[in-house]
py3Dmol code that shows the C-alpha trace and the ligand (Angstrom):
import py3Dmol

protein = """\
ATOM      1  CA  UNK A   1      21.141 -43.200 -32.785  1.00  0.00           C
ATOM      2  CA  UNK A   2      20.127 -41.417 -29.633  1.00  0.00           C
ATOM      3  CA  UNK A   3      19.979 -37.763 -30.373  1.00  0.00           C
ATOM      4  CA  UNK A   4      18.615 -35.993 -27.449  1.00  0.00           C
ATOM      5  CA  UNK A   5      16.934 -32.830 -28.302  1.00  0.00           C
ATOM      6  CA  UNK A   6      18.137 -29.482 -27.600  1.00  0.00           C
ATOM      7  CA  UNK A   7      15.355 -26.457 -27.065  1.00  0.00           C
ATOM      8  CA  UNK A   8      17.509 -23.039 -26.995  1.00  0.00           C
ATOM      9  CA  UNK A   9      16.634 -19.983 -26.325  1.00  0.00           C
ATOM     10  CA  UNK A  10      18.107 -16.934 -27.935  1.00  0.00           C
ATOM     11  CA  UNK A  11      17.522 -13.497 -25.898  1.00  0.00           C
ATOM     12  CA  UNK A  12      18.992 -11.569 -28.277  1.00  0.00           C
ATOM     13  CA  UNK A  13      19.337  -7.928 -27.305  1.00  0.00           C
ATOM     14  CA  UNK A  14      17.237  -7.977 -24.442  1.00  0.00           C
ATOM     15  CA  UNK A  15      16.402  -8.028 -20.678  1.00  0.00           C
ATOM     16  CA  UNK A  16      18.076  -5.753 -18.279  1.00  0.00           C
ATOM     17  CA  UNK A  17      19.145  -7.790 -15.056  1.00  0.00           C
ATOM     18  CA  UNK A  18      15.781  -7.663 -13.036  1.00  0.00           C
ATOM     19  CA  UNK A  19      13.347  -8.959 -15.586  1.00  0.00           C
ATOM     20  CA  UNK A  20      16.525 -12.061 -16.932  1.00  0.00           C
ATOM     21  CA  UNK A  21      16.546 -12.942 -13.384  1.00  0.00           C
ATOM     22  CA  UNK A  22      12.761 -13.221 -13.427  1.00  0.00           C
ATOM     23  CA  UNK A  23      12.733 -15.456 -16.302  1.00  0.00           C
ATOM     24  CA  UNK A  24      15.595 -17.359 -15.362  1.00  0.00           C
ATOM     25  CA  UNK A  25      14.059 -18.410 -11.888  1.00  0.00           C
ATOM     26  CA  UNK A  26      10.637 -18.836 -13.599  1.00  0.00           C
ATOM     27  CA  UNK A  27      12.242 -21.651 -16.083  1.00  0.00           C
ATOM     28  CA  UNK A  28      14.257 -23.176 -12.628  1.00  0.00           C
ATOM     29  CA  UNK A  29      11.084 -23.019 -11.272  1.00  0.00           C
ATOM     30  CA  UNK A  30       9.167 -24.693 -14.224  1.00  0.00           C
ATOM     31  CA  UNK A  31      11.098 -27.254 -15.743  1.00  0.00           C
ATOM     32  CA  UNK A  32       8.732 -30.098 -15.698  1.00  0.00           C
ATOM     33  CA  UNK A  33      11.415 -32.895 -13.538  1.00  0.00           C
ATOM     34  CA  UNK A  34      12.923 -35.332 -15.942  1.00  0.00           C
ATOM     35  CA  UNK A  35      11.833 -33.080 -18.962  1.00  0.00           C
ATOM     36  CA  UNK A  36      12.875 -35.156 -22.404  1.00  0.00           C
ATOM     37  CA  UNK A  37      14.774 -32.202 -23.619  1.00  0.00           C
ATOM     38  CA  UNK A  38      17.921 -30.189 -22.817  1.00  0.00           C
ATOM     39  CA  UNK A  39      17.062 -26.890 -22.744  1.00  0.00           C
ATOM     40  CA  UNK A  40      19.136 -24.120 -22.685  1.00  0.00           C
ATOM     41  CA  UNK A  41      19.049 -20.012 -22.784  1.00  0.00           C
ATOM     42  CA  UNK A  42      21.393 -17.580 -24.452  1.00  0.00           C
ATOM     43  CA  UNK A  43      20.879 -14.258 -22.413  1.00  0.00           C
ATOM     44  CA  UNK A  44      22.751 -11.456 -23.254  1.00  0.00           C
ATOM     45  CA  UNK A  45      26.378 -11.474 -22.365  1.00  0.00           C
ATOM     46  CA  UNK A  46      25.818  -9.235 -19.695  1.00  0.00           C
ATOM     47  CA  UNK A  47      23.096 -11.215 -18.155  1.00  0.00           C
ATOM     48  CA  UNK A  48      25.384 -14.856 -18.449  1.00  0.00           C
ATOM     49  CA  UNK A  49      26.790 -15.263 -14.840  1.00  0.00           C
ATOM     50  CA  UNK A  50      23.365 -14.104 -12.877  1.00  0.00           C
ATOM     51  CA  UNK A  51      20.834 -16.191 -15.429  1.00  0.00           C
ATOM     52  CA  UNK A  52      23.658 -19.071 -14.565  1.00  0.00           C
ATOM     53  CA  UNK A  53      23.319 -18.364 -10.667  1.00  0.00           C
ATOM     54  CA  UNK A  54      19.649 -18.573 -10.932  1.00  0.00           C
ATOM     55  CA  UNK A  55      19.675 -21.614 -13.643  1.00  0.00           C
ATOM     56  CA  UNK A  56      22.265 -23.463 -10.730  1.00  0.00           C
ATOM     57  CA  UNK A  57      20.942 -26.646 -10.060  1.00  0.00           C
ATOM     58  CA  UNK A  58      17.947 -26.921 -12.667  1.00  0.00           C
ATOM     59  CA  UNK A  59      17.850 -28.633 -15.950  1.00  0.00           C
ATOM     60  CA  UNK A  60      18.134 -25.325 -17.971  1.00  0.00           C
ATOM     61  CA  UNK A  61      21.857 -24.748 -19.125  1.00  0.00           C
ATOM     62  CA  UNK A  62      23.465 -21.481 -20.019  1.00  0.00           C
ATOM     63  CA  UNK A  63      24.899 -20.234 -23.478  1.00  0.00           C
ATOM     64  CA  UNK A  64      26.394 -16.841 -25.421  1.00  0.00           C
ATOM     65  CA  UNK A  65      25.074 -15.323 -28.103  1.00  0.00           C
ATOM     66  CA  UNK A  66      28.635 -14.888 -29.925  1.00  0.00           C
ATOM     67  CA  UNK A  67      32.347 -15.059 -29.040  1.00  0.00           C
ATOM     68  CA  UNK A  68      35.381 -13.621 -30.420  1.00  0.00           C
ATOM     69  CA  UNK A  69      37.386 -15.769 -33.244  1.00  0.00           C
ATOM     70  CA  UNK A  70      40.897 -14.894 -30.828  1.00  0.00           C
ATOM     71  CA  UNK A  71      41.608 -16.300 -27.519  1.00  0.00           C
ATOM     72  CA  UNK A  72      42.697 -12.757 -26.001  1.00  0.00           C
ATOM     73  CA  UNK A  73      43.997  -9.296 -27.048  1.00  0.00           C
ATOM     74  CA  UNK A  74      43.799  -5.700 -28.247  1.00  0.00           C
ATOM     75  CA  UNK A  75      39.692  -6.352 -29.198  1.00  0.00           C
ATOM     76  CA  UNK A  76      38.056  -3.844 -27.559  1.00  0.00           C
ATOM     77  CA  UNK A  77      34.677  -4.673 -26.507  1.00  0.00           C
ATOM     78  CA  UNK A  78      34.876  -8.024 -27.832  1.00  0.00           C
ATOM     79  CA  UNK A  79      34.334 -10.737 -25.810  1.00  0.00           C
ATOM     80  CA  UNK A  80      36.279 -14.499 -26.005  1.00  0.00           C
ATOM     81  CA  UNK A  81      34.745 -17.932 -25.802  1.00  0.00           C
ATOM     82  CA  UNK A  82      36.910 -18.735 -22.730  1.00  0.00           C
ATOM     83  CA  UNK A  83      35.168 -15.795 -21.078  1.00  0.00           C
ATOM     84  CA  UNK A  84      31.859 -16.882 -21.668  1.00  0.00           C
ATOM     85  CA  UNK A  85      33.002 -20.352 -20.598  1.00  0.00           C
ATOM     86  CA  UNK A  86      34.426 -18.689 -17.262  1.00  0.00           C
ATOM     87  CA  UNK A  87      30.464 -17.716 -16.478  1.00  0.00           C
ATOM     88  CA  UNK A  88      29.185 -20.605 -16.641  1.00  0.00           C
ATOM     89  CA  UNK A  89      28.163 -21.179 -20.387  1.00  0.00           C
ATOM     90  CA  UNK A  90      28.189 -24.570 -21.849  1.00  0.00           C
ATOM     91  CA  UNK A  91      27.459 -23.101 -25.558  1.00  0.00           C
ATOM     92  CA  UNK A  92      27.924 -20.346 -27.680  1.00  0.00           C
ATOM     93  CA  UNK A  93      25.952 -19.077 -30.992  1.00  0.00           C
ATOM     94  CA  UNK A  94      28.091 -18.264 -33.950  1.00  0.00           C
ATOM     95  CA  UNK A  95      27.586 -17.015 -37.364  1.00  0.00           C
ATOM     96  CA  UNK A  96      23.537 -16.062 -36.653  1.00  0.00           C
ATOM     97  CA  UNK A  97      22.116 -14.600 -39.202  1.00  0.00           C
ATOM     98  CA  UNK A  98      21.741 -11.008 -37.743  1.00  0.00           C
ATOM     99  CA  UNK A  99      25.212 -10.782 -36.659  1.00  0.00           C
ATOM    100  CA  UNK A 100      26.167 -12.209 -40.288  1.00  0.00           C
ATOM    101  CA  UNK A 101      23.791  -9.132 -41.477  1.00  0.00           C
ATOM    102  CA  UNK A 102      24.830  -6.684 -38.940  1.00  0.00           C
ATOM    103  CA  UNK A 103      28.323  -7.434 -38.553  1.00  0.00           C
ATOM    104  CA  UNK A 104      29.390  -8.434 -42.037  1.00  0.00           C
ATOM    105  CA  UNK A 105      29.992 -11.739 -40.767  1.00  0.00           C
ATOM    106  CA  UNK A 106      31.611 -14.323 -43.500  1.00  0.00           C
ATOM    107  CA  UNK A 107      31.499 -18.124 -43.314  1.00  0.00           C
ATOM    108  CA  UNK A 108      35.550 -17.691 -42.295  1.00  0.00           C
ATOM    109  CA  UNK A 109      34.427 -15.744 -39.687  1.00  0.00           C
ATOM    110  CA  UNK A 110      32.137 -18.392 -38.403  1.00  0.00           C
ATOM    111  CA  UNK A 111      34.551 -21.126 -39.022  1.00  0.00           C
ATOM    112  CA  UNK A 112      37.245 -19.337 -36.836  1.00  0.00           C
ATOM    113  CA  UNK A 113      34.527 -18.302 -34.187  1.00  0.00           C
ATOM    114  CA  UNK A 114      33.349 -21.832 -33.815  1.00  0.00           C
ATOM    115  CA  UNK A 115      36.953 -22.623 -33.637  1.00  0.00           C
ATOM    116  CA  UNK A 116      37.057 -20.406 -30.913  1.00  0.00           C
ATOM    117  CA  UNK A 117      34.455 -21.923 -29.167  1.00  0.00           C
ATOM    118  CA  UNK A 118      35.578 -25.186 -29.372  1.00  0.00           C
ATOM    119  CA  UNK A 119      39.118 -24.628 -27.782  1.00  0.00           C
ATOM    120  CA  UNK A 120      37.302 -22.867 -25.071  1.00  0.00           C
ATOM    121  CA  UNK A 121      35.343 -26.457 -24.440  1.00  0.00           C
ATOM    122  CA  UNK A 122      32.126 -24.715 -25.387  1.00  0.00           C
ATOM    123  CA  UNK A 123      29.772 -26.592 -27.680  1.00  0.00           C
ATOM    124  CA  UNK A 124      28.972 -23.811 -30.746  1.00  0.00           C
ATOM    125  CA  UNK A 125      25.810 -23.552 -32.372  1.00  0.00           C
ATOM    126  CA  UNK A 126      26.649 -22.722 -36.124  1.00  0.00           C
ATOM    127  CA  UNK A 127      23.643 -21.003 -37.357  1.00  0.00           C
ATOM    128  CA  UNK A 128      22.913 -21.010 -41.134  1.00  0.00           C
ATOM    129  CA  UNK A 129      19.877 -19.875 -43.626  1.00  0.00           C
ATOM    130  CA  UNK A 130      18.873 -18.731 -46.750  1.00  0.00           C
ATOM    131  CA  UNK A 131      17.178 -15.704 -47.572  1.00  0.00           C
ATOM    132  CA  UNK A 132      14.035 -15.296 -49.236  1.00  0.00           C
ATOM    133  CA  UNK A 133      15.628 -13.790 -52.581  1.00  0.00           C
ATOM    134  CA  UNK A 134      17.595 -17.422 -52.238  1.00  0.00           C
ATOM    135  CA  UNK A 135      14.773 -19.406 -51.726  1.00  0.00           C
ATOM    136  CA  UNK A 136      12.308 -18.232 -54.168  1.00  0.00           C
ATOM    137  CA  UNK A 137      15.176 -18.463 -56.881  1.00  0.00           C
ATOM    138  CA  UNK A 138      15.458 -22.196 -55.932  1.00  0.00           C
ATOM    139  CA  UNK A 139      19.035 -22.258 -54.303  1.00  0.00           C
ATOM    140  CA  UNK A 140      18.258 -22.285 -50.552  1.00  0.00           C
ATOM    141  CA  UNK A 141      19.735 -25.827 -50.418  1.00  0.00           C
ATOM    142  CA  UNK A 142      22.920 -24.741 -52.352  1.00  0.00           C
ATOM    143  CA  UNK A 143      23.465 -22.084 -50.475  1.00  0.00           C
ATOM    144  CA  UNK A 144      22.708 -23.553 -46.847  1.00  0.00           C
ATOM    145  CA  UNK A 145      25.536 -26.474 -47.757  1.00  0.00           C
ATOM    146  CA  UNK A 146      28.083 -23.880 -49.264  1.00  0.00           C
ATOM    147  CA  UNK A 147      27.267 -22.126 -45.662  1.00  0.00           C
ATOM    148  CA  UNK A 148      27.746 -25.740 -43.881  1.00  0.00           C
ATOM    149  CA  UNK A 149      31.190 -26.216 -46.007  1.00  0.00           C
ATOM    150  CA  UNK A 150      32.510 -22.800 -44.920  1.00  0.00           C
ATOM    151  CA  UNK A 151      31.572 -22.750 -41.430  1.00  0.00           C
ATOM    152  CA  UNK A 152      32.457 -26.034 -39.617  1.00  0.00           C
ATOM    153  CA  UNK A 153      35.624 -26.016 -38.575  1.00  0.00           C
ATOM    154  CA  UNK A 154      38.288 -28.962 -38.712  1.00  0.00           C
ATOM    155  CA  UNK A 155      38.092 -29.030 -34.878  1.00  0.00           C
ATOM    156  CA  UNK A 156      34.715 -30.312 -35.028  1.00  0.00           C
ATOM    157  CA  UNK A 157      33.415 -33.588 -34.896  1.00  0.00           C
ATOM    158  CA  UNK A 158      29.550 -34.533 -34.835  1.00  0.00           C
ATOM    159  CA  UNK A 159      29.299 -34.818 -31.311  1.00  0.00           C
ATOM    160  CA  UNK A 160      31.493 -31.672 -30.545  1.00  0.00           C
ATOM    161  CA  UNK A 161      28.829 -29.077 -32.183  1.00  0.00           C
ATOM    162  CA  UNK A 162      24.971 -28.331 -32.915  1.00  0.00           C
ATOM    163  CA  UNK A 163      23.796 -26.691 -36.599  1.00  0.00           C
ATOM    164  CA  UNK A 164      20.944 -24.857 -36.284  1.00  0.00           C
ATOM    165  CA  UNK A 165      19.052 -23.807 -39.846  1.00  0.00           C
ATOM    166  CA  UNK A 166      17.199 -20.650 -39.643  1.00  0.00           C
ATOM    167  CA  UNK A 167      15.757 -19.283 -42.890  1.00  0.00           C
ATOM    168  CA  UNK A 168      16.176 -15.778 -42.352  1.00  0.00           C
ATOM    169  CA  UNK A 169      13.200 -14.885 -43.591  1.00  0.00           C
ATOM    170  CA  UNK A 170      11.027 -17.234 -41.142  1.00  0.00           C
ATOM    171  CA  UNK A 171      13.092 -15.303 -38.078  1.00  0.00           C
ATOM    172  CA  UNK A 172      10.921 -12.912 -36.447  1.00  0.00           C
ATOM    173  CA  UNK A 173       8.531 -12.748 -39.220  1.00  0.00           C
ATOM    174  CA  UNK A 174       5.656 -15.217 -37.857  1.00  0.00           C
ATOM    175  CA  UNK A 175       6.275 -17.256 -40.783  1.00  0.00           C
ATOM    176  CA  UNK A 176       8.061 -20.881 -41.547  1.00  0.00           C
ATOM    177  CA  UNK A 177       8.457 -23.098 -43.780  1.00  0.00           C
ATOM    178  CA  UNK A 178       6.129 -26.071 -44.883  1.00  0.00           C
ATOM    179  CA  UNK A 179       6.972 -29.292 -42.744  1.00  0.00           C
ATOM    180  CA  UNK A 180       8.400 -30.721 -45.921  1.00  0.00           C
ATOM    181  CA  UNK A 181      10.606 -27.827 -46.717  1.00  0.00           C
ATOM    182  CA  UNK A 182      11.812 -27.980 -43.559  1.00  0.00           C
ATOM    183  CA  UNK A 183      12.171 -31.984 -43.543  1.00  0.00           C
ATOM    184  CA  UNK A 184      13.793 -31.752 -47.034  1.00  0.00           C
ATOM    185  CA  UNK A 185      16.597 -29.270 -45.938  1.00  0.00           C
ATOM    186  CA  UNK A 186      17.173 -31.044 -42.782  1.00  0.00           C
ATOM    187  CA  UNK A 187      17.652 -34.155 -44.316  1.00  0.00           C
ATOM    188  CA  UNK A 188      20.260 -32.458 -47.130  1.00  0.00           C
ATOM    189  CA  UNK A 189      22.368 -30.817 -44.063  1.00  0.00           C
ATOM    190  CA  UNK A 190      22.864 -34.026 -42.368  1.00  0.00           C
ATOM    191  CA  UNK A 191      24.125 -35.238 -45.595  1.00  0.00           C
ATOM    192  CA  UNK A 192      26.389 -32.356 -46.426  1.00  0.00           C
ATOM    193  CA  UNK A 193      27.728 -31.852 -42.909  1.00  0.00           C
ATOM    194  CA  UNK A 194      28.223 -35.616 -42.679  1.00  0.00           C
ATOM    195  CA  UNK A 195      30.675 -35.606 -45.650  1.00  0.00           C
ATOM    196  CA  UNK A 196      32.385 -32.589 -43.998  1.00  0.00           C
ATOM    197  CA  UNK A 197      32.478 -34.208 -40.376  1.00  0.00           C
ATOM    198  CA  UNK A 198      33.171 -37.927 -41.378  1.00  0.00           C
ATOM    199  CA  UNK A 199      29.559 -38.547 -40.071  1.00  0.00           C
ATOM    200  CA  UNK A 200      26.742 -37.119 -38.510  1.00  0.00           C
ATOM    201  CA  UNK A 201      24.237 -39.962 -36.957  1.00  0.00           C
ATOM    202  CA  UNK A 202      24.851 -37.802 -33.581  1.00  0.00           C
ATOM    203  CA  UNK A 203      24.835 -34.656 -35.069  1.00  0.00           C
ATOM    204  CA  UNK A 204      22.171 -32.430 -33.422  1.00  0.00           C
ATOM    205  CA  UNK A 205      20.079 -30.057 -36.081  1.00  0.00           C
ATOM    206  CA  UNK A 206      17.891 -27.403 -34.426  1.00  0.00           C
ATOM    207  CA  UNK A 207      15.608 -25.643 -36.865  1.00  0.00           C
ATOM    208  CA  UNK A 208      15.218 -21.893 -35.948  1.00  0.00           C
ATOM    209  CA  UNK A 209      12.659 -19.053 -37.127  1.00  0.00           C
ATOM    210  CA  UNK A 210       9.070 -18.550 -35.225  1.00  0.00           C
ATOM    211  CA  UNK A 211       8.942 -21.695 -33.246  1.00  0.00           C
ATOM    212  CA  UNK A 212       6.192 -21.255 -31.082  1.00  0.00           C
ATOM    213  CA  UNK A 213       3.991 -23.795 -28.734  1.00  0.00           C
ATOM    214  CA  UNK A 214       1.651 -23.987 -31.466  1.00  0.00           C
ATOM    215  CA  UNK A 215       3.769 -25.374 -34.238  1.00  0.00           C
ATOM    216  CA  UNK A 216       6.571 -27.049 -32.033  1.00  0.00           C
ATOM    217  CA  UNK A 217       5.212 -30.455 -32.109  1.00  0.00           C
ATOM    218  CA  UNK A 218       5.059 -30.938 -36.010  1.00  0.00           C
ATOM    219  CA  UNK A 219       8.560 -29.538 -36.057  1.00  0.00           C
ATOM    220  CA  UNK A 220      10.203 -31.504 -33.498  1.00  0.00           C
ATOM    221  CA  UNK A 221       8.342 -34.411 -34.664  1.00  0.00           C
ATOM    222  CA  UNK A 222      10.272 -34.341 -38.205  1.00  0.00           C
ATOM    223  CA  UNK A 223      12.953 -37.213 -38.108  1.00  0.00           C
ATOM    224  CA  UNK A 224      15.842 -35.081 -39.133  1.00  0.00           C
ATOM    225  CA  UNK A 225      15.192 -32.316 -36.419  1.00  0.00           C
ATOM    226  CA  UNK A 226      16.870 -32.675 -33.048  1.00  0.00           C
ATOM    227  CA  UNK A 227      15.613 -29.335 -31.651  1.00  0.00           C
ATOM    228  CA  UNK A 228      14.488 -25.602 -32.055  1.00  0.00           C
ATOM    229  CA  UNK A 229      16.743 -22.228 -31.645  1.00  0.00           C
ATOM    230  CA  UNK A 230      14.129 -19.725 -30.614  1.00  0.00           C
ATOM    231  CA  UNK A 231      13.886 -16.345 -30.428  1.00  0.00           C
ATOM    232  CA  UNK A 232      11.066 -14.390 -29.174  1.00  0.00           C
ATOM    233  CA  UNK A 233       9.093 -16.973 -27.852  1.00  0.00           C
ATOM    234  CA  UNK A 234      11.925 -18.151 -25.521  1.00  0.00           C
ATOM    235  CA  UNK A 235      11.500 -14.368 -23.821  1.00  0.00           C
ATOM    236  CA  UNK A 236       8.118 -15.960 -21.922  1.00  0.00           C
ATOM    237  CA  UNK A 237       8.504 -18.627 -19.317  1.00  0.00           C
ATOM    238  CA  UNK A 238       5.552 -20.127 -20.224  1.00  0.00           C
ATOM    239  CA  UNK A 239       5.803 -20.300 -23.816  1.00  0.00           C
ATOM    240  CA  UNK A 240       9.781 -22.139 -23.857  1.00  0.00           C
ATOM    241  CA  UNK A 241       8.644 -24.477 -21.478  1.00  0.00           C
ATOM    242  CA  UNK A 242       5.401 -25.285 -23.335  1.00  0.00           C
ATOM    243  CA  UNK A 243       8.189 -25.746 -26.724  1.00  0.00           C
ATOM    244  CA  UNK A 244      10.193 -27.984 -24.496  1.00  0.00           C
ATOM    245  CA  UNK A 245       7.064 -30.186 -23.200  1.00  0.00           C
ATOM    246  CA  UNK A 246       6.483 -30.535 -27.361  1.00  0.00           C
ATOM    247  CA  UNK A 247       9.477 -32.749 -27.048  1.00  0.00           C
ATOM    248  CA  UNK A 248       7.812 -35.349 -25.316  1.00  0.00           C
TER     249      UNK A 248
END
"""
ligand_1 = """\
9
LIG
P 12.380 -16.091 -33.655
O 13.969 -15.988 -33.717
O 12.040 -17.341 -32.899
O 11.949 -14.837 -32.942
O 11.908 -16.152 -35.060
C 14.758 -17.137 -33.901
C 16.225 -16.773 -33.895
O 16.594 -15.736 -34.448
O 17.052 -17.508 -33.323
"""
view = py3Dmol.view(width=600, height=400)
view.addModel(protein, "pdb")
view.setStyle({"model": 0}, {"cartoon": {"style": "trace"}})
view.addModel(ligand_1, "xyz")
view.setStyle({"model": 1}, {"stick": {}})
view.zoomTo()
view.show()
């Protein structure tokens, strides 16, 4: 089993070019040499070729935030994995929860996006979480594997994609889940997408939702987690790096 752990960053809808730049040549700059992770940032998808000009070279790896389910076409304003690809992106996000809130984005949708992805030679990071009207009525687990089942695509195999479990009430909210909540639905996703992939002893599982410097190490430490998908604390140099040393 040698699952090497994946920090990523998500941008989300921000950074104009100036301050992306910035932050991309303060991670270049930063990377502790031989770092234990692989780290990666998802600026927006204007922002992909010049963060990957100033990543060139470094340890930090660049990624979208979503791609188009078609390879080309009448999509206007869309944007397709091989595109992203073209940039200099070695991953792509699907089926995140905001653009599953925002965008009315359905577990096909993800499946065919991750699709996508994969036929572009991207590696996709299938997002999936509960919310906290799911978890309080006890089906967070039933719901995160119906998610899994609807989302990875035949295409995939367990070395071809990353999960990533955000609770979308943990996102942006300062608050996660217990250590055991999150070691408990960890360990029932590598079951579930094991049956669906034929295995899943390689298959990387990021856990998402206020990962911070303070409570990265008790994360990452959990046997079943491979990595973190982070949002606002991957907009500070100093605080994704100080994530990615908690891999150590
Ligand atoms: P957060 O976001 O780290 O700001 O909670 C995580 C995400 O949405 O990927």
């Amino acid at each position: 089993m040698t699952r090497r752990v994946l920090i990523a960053g998500n941008w989300k809808m921000n950074m104009l070019r100036a301050d992306g730049e910035a932050l991309a040549t303060a991670l270049a700059s930063g990377v502790a040499p031989g770092v234990a992770a692989d780290l990666l940032v998802c600026p927006p998808a204007t922002l992909i070729a010049s963060v990957a000009a100033k990543l060139s070279g470094s340890a930090v790896s660049v990624g979208g935030q979503d791609c188009h389910m078609n390879e080309s076409g009448a999509h206007t304003g869309d944007i397709a994995a091989a595109m992203i690809k073209d940039l200099g992106a070695g991953y792509v996000i699907v089926g995140h929860s905001e653009r599953r809130a925002d965008h009315a984005e359905s577990d096909e949708t993800v499946k065919s996006k991750a699709s996508a992805a994969l036929a572009a030679a991207l590696i996709p990071i299938i997002c999936v979480g509960e919310t906290e009207g799911e978890r309080d009525a006890g089906k967070a687990e039933s719901v995160v594997g119906s998610q899994l089942r609807g989302s990875i695509p035949e295409t995939a195999t367990e070395d071809t994609i990353v999960i990533a479990y955000e609770p979308v009430w943990a996102i942006g909210t300062g608050r996660t889940p217990t250590v055991d909540d999150i070691a408990a639905m960890h360990s029932h996703m590598r079951q579930v997408a094991g049956s669906v992939l034929g295995g899943s002893d390689n298959l990387r599982l990021l856990y998402g939702g206020s990962v911070k410097p303070g409570n990265a190490m008790e994360i990452l430490a959990l046997r079943d987690v491979d990595g973190a998908l982070v949002g606002g604390a991957s907009l500070k140099a100093e605080d994704f790096l100080g994530i990615a040393a908690a891999a150590e």
